[in-house]
Structures are given as C-alpha cells and as structure tokens.
N, CA, C and O of each residue as an XYZ file, in Angstrom:
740
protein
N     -23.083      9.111   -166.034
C     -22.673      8.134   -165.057
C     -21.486      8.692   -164.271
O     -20.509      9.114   -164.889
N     -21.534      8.718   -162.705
C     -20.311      9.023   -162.151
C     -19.005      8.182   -162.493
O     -19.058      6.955   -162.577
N     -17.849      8.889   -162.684
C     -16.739      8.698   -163.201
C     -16.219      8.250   -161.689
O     -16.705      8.661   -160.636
N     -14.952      7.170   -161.846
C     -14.279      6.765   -160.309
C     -13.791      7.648   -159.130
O     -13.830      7.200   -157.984
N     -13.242      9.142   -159.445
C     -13.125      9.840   -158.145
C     -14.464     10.726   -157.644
O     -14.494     11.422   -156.629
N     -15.592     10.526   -158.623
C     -16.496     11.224   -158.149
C     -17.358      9.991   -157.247
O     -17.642     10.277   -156.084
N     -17.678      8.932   -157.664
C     -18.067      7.830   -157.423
C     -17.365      7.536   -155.788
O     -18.050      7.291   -154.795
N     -15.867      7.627   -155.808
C     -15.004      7.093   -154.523
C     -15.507      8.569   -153.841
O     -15.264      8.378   -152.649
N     -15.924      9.573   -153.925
C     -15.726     10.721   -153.222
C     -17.152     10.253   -151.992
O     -17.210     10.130   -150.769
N     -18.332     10.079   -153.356
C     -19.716      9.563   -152.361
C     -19.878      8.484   -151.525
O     -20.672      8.279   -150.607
N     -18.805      7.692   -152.100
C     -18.821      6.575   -151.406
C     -17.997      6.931   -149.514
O     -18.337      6.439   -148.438
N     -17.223      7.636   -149.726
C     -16.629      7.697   -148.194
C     -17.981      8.949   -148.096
O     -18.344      8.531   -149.196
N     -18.640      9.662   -147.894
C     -19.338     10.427   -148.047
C     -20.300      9.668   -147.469
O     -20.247      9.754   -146.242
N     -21.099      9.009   -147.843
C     -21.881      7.573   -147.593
C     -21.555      6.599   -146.419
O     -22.360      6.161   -145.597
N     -20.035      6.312   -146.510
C     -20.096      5.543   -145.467
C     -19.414      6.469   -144.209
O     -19.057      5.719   -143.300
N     -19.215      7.513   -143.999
C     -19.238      8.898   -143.099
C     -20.773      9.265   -142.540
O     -21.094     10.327   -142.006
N     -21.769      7.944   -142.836
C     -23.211      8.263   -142.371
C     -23.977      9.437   -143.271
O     -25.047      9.733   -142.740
N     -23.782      9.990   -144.177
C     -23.863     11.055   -145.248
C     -25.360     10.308   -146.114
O     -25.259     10.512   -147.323
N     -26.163      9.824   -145.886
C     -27.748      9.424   -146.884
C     -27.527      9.935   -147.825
O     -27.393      9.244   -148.834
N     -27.402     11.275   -147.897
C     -27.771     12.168   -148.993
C     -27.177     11.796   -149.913
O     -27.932     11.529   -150.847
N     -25.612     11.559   -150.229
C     -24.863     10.877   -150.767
C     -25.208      9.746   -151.917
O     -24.990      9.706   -153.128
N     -25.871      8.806   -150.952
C     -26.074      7.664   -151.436
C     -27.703      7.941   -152.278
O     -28.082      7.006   -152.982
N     -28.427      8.934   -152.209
C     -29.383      8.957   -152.998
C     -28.973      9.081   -154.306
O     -29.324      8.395   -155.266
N     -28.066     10.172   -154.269
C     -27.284     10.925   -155.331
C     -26.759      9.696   -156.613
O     -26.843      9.743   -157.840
N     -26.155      8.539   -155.588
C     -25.691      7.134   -156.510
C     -26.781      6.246   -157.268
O     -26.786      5.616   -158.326
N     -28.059      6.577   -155.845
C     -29.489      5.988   -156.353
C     -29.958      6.595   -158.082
O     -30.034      5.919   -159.108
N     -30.238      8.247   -157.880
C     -30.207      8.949   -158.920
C     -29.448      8.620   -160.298
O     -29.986      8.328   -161.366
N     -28.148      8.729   -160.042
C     -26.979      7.984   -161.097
C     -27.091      6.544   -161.804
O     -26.742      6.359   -162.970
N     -27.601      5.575   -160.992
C     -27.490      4.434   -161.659
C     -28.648      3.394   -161.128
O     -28.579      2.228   -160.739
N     -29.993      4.529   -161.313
C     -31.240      3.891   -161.172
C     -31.666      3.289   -162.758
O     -31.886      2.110   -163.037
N     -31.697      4.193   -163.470
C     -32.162      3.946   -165.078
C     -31.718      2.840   -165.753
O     -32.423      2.087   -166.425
N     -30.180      2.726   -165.511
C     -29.654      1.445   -166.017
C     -29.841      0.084   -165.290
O     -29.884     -1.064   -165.733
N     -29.948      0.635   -163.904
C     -30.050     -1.222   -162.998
C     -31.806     -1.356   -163.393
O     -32.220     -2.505   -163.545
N     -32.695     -0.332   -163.535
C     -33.718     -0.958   -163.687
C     -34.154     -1.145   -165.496
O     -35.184     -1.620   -165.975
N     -33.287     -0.738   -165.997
C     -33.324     -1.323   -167.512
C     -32.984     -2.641   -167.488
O     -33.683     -3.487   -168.046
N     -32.071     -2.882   -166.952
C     -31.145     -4.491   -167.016
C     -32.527     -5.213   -166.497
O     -33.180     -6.014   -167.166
N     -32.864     -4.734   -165.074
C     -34.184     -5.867   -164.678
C     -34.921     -6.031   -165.161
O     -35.291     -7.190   -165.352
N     -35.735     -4.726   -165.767
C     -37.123     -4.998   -166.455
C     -36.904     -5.984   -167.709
O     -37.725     -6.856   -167.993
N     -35.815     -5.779   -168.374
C     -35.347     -6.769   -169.724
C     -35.441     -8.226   -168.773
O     -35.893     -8.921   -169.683
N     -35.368     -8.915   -167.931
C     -35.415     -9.796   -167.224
C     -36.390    -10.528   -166.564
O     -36.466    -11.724   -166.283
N     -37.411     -9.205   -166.296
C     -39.013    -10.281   -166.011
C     -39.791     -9.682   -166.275
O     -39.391     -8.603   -166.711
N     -41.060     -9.805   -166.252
C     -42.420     -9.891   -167.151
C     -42.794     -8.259   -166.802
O     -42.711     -7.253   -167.507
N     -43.379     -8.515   -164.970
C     -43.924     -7.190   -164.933
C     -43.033     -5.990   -164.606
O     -42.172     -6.407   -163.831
N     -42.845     -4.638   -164.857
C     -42.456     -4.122   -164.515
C     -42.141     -3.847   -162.973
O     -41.009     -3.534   -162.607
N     -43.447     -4.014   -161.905
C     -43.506     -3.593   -160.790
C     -42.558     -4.515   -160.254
O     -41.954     -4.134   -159.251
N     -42.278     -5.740   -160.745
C     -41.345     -6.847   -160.258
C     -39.969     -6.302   -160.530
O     -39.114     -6.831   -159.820
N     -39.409     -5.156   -161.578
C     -38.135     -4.747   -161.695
C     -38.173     -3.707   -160.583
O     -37.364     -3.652   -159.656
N     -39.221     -2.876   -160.783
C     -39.106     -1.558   -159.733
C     -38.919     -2.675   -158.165
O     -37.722     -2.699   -157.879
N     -39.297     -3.064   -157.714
C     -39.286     -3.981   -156.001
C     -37.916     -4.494   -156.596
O     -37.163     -4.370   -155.631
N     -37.137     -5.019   -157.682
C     -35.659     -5.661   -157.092
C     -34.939     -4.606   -157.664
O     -33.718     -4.758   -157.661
N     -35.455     -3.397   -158.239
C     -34.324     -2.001   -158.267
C     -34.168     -1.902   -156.888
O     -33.038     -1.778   -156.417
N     -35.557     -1.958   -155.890
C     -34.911     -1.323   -154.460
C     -34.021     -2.314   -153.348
O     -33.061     -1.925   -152.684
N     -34.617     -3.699   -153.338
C     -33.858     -4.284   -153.217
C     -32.759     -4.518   -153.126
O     -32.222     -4.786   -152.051
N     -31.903     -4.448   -154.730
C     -30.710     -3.968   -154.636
C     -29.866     -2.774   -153.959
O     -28.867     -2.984   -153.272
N     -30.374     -1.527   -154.227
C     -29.991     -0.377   -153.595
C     -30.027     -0.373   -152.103
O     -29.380      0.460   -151.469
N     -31.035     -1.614   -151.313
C     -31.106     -1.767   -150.061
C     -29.684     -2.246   -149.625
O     -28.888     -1.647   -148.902
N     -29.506     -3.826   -150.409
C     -28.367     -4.679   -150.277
C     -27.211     -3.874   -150.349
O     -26.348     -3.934   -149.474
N     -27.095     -2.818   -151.727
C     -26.036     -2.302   -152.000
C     -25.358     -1.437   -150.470
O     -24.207     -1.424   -150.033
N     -26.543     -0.820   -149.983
C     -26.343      0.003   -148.715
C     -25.843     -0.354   -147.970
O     -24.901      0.265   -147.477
N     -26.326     -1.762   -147.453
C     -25.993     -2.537   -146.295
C     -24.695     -2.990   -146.588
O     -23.885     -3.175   -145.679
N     -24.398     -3.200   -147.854
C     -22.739     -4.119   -147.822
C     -21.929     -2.967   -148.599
O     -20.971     -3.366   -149.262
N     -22.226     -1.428   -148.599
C     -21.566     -0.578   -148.911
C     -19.666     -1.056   -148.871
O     -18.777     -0.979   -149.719
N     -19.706     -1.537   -147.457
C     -18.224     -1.738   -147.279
C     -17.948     -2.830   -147.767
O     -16.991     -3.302   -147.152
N     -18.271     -3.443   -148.513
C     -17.654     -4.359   -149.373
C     -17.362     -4.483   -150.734
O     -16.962     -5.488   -151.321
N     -17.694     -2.923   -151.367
C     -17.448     -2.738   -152.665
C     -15.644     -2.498   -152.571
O     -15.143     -1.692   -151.786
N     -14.923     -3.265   -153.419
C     -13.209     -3.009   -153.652
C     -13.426     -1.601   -154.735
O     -14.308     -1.454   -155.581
N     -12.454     -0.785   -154.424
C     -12.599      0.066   -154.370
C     -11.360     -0.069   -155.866
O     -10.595     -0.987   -156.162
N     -11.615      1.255   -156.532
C     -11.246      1.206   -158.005
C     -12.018      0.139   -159.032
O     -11.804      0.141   -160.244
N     -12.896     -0.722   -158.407
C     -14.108     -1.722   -159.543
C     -14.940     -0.794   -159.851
O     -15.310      0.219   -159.257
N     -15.189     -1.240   -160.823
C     -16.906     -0.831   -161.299
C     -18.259     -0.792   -160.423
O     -19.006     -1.766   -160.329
N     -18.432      0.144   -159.947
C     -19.568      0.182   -159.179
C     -20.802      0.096   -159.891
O     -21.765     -0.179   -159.175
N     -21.013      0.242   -160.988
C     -22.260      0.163   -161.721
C     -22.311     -2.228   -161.850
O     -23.162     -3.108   -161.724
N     -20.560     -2.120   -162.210
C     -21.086     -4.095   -162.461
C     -20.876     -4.765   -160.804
O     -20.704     -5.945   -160.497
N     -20.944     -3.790   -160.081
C     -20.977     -4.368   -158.626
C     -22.130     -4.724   -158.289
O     -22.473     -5.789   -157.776
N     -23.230     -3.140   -158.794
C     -24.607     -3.370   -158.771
C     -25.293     -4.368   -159.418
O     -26.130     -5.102   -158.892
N     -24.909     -4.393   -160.636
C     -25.685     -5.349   -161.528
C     -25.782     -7.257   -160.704
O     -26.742     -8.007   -160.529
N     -24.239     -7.409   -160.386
C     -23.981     -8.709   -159.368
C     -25.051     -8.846   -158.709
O     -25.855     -9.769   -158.834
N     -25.152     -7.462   -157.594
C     -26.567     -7.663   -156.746
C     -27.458     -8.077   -157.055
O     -28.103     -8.980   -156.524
N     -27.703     -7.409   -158.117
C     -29.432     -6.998   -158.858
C     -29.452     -8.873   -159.209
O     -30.366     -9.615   -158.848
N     -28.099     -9.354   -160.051
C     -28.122    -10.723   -160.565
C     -28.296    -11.867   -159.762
O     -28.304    -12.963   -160.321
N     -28.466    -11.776   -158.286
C     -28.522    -12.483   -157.124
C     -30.035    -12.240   -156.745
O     -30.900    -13.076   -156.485
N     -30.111    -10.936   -156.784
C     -31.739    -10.921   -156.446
C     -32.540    -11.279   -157.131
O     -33.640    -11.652   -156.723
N     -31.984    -11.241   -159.076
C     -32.663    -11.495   -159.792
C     -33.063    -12.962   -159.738
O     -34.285    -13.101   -159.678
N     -32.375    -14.079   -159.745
C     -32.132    -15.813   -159.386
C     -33.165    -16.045   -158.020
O     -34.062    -16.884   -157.945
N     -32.831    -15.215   -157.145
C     -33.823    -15.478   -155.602
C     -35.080    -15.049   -156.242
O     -35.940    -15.867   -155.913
N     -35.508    -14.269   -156.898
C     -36.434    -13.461   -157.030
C     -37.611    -14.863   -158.202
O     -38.812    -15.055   -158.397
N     -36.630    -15.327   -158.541
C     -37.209    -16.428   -159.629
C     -37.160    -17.420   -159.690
O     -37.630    -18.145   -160.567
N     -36.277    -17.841   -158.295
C     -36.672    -19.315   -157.883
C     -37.742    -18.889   -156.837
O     -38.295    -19.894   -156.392
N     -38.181    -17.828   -156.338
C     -39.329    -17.462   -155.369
C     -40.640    -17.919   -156.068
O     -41.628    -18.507   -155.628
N     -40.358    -17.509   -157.156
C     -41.802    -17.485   -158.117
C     -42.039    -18.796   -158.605
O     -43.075    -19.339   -158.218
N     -41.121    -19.554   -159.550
C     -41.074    -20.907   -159.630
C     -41.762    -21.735   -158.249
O     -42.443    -22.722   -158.527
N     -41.651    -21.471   -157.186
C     -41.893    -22.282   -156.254
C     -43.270    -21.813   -156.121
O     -43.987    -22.796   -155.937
N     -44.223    -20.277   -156.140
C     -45.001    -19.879   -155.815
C     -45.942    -20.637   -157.259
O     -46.874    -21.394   -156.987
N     -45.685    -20.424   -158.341
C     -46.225    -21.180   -159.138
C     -46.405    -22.882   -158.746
O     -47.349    -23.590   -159.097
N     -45.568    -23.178   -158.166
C     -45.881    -24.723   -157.869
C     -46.673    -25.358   -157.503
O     -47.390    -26.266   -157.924
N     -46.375    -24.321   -155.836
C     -47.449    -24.206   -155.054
C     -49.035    -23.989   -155.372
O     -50.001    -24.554   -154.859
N     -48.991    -23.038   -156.333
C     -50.482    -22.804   -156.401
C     -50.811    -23.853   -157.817
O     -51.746    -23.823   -158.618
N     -50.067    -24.417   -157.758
C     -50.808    -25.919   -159.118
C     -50.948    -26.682   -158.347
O     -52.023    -27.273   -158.444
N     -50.186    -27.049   -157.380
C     -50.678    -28.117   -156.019
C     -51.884    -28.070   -155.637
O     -52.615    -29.061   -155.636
N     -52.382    -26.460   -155.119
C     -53.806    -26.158   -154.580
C     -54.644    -26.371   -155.275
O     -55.676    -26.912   -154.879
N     -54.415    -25.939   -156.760
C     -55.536    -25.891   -157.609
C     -55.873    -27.283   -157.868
O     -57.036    -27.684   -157.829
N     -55.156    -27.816   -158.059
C     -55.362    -29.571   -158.399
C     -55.605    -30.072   -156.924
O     -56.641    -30.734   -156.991
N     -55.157    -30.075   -155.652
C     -55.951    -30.405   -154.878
C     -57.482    -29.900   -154.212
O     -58.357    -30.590   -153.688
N     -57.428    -28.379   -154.463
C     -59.321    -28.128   -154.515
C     -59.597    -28.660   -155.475
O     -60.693    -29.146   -155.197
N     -59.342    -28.964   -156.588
C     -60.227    -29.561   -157.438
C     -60.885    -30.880   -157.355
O     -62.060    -31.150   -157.602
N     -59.792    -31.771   -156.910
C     -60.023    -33.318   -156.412
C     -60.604    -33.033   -155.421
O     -61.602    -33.741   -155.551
N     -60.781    -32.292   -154.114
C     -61.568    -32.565   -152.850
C     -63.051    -31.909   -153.539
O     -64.156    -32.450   -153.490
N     -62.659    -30.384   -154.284
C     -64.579    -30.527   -154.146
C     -65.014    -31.078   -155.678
O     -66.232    -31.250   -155.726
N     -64.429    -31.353   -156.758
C     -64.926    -32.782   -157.532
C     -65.454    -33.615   -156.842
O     -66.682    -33.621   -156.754
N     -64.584    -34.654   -156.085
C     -65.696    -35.483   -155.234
C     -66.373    -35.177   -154.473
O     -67.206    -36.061   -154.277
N     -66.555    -34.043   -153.650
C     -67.607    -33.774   -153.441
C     -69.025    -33.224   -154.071
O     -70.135    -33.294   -153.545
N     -68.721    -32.729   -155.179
C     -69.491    -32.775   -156.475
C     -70.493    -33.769   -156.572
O     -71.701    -33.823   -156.339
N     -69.182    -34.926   -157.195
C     -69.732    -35.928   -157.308
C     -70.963    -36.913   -156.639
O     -71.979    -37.555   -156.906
N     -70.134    -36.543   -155.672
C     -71.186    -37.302   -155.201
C     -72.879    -36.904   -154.326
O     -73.689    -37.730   -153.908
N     -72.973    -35.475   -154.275
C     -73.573    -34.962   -154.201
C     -74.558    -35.376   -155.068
O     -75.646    -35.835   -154.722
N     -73.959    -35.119   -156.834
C     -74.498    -35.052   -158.008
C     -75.354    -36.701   -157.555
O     -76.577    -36.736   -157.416
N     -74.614    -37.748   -157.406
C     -75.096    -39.247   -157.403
C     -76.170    -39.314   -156.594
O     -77.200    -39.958   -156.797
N     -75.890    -38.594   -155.621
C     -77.523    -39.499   -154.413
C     -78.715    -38.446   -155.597
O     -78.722    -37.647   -156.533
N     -79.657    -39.291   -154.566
C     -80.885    -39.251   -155.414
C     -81.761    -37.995   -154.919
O     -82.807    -37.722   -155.508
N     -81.305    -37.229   -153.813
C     -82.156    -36.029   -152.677
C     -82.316    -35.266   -153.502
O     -81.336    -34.658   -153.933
N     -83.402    -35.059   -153.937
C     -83.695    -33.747   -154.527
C     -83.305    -32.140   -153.985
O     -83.834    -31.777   -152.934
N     -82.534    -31.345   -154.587
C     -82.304    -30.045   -153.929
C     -81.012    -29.932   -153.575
O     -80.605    -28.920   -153.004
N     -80.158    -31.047   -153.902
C     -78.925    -31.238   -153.355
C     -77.801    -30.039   -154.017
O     -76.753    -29.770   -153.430
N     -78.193    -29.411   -155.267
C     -76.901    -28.438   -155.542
C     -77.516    -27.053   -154.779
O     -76.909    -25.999   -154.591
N     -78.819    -27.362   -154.423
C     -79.380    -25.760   -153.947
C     -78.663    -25.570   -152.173
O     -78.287    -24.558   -151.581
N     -78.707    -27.085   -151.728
C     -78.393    -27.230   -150.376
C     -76.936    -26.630   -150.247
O     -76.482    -25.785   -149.477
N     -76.463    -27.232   -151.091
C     -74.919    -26.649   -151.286
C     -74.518    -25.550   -151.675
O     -73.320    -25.337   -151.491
N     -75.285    -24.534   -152.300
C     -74.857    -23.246   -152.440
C     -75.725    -22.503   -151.427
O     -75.662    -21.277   -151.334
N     -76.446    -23.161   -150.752
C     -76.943    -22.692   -149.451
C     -75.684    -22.662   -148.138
O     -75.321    -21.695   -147.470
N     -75.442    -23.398   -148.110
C     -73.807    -24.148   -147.443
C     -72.778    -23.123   -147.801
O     -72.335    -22.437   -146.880
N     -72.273    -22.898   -149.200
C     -71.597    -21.805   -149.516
C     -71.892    -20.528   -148.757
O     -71.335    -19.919   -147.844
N     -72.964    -20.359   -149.474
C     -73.765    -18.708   -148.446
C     -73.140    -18.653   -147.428
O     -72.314    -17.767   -147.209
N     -73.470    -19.760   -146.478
C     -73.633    -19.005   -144.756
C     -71.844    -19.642   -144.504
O     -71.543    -20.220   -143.460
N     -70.978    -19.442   -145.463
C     -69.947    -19.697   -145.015
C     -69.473    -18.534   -144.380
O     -70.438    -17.974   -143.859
N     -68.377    -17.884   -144.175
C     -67.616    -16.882   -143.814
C     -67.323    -16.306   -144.756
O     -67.345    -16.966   -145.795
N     -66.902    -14.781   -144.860
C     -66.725    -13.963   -146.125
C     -66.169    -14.059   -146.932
O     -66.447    -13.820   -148.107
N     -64.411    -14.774   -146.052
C     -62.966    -14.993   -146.239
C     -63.031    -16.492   -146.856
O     -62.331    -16.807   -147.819
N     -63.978    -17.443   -146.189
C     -63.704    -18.765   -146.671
C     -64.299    -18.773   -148.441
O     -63.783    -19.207   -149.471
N     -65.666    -18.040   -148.147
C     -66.699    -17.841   -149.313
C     -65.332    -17.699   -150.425
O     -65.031    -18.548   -151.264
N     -64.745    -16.631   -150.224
C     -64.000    -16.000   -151.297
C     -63.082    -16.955   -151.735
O     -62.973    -17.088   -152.954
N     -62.553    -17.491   -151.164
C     -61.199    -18.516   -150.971
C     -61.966    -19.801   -151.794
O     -61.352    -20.424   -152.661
N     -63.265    -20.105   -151.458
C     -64.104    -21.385   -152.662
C     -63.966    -20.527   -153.877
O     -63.645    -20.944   -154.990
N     -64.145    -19.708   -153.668
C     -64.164    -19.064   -155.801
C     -63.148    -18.848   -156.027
O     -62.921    -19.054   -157.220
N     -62.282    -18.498   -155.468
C     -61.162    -18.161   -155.860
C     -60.504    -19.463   -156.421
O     -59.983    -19.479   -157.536
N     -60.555    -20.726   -155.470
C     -60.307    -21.890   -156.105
C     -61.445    -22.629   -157.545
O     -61.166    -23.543   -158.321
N     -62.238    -22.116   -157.487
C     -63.183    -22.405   -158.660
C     -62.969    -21.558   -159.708
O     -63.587    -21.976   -160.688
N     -62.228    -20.319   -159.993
C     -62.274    -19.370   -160.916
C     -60.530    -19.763   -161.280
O     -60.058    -19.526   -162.392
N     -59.621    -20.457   -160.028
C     -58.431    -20.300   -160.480
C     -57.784    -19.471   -160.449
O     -56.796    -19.334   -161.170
N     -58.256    -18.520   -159.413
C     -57.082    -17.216   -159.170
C     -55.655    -17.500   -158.374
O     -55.458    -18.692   -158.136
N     -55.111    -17.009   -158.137
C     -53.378    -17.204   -157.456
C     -53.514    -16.936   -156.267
O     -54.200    -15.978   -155.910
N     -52.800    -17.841   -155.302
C     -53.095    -18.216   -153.819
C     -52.521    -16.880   -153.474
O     -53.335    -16.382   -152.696
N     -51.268    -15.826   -153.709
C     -50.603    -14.944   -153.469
C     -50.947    -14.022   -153.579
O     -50.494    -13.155   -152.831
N     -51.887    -13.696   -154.512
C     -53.154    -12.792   -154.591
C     -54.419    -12.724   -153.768
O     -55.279    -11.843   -153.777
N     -54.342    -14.105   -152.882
C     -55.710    -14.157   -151.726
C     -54.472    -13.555   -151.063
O     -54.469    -12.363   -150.757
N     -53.390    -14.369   -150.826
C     -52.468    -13.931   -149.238
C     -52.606    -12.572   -149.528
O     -53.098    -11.986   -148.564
N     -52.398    -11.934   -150.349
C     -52.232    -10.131   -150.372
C     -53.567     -9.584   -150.123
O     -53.793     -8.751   -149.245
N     -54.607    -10.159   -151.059
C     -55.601     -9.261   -150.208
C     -55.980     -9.602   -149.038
O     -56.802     -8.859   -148.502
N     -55.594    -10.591   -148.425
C     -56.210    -10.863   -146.675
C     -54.999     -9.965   -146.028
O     -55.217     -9.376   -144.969
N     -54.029     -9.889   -146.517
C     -52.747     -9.599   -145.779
C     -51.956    -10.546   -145.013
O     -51.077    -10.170   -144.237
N     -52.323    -12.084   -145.264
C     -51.644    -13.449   -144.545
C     -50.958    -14.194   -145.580
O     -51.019    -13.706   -146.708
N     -50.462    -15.031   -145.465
C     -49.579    -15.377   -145.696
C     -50.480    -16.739   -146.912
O     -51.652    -16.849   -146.552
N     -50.122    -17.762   -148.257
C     -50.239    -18.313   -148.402
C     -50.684    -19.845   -148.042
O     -51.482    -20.621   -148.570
N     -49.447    -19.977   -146.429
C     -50.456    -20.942   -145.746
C     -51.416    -20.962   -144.711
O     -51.890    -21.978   -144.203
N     -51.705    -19.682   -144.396
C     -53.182    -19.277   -143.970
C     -53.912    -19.699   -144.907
O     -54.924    -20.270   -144.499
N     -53.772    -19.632   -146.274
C     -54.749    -19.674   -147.152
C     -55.421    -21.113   -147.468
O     -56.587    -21.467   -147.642
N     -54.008    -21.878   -147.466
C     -54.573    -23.439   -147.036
C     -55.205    -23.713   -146.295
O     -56.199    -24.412   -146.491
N     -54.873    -23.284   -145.237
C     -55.568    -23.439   -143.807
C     -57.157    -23.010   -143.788
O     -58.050    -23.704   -143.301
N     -57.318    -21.826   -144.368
C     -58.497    -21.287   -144.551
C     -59.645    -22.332   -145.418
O     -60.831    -22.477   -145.125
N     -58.953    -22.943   -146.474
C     -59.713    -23.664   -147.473
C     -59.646    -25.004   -146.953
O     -60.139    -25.836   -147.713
N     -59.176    -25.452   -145.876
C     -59.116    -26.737   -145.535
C     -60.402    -26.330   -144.624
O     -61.366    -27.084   -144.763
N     -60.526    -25.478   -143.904
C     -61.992    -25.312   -142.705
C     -62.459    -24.726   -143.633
O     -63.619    -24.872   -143.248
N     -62.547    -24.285   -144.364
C     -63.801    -24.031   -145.707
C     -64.387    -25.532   -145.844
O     -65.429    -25.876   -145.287
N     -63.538    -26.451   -146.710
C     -64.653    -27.877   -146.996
C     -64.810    -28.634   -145.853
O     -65.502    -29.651   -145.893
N     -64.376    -28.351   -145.049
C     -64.498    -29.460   -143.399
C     -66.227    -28.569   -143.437
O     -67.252    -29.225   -143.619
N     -66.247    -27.268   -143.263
C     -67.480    -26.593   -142.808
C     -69.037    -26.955   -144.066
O     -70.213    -26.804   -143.738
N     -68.572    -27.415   -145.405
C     -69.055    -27.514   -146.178
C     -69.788    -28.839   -146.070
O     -70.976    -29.161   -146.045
N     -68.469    -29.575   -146.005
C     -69.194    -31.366   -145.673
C     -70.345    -31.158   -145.011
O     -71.431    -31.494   -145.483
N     -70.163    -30.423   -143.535
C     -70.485    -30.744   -142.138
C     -71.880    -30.089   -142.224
O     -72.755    -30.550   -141.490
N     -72.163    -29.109   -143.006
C     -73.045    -28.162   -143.190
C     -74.085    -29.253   -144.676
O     -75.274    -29.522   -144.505
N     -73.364    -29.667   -145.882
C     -74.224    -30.624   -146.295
C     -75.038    -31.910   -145.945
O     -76.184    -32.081   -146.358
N     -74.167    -33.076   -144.913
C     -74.287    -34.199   -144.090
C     -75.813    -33.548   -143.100
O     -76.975    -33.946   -143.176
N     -75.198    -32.388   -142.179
C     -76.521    -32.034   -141.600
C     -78.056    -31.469   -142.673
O     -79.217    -31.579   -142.279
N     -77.736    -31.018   -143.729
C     -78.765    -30.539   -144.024
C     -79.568    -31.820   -145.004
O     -80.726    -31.732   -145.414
N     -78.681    -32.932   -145.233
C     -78.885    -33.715   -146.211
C     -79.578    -35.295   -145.167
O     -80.085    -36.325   -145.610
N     -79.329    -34.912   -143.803
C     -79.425    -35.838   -143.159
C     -81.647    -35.816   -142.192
O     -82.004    -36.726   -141.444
C-alpha cells in the first residue's frame, strides 16, 4: 500500500493532469476496495461496476481529498455511498418488478379466465394463435411475464429502459384482447 509521501507525490502528479499517476493508485488500492465490496453484495460483477465507480468519483473529486488523511478510508467513504445508492437502486428495482409481475398476472388471469368461461370451442388455440402473430419483442415480454423473469433483464436485452418495458406489455395485451374479440367474434 502506498505510504503518505508516496501517495501525496501521485496525487499532485494526478492533479498536474498526469492519468498515468492515477492508474498507479487504481493498481494500489484496487484489491482492497474491491474486497470490502464484494463482502457487501451478492454478485461479484456488482462489486467490479462500484470498484469503478468509485475510482470514477474518486477522480472527479480528486481535489477534495484533505491531504495527510487516509486515502485508502477516503475511498472506502466513496465506495460506502455508492454502496447505499447502489442498494437502494436495487430495492426499488425489485419492487418494481413485483408490481409487474403481480400486475401481468391479474390482467392476463382475467383474461384467462374468462376466455376459459365462454363456451367457443378453440378458445386457448385462438389465443396462442394471438400470441404468435404478436411482435417478437412483445411475444418475448408475454413469457417473460409468464416464466417470471426480471423486467431489467428485458430492459438489457432490448437495450431500453424498464419503462419501455411496461409500455411494451401494456400494447402487448391491448393487441391480445383486440386480436381475441376479433377472432372470437
């Protein structure tokens, strides 16, 4: 671990516009800030994204480290700020996707339902006929809500955002109704 005049040397070094410098600190006190994180949440890849994080923050507010502190518990502060944002992010993303799941469930339950009730013969075939000729993106977005996968995991593989994804599954069953009513009519 750099000792304080080697530490103060990179640091004006660093903020003299010097990168190289600051990798050098990256190097020094990567192992320990991402030990502290990974002890802190589940997946690893979630410590590696708030190791950089930090080292981003650390960069940007370089000039606000007091000088003769501990630069290693300066980092950790960071890392401990990102760590709290980082997990009230998720808390909320979990929320969110119990909201969805329990609301696809209630919209196509009753639509289930009542499908299941009338008397038309052919009525679950009509409906996975309906599924079919949906769109690729919507198609996926019905199973995905039927299998219970994580809304943040559609946003990543579409590359949009979570409430695209609502959006997407709301003209998913609008197209579903509209596509059963006509074929049932």
């Amino acid at each position: 671990m750099l000792q304080g005049a080697e530490i103060e040397e990179l640091l004006d070094q660093v903020l003299q516009g010097k990168r190289e410098a600051f990798q050098r600190i990256v190097r020094e006190y990567s192992l320990p800030l991402r030990s502290y994180l990974a002890a802190q949440v589940y997946h690893l890849d979630d410590a590696d994204d708030l190791a950089q994080d930090v080292f981003l923050a650390a960069y940007r507010s370089l000039y606000t480290f007091r000088r003769g502190d501990d630069f290693g518990a300066w980092l950790r502060g960071i890392a401990r700020n990102k760590l709290y944002g980082h997990l009230r992010s998720k808390a909320r993303r979990e929320k969110t996707l119990a909201l969805f799941r329990a609301e696809f469930a209630r919209v196509v339950e009753a639509d289930l339902e009542r499908v299941v009730s009338t008397d038309v013969p052919g009525t679950i075939e009509i409906l996975l006929h309906c599924i079919a000729r949906l769109p690729e993106k919507m198609r996926r977005i019905v199973r995905a809500g039927l299998d219970g996968d994580k809304l943040s995991g559609l946003a990543d593989e579409f590359l949009t955002s979570v409430g695209a994804i609502y959006t997407l599954h709301y003209r998913a069953v609008k197209l579903l109704r509209e596509c059963m009513q006509k074929e049932l009519d």
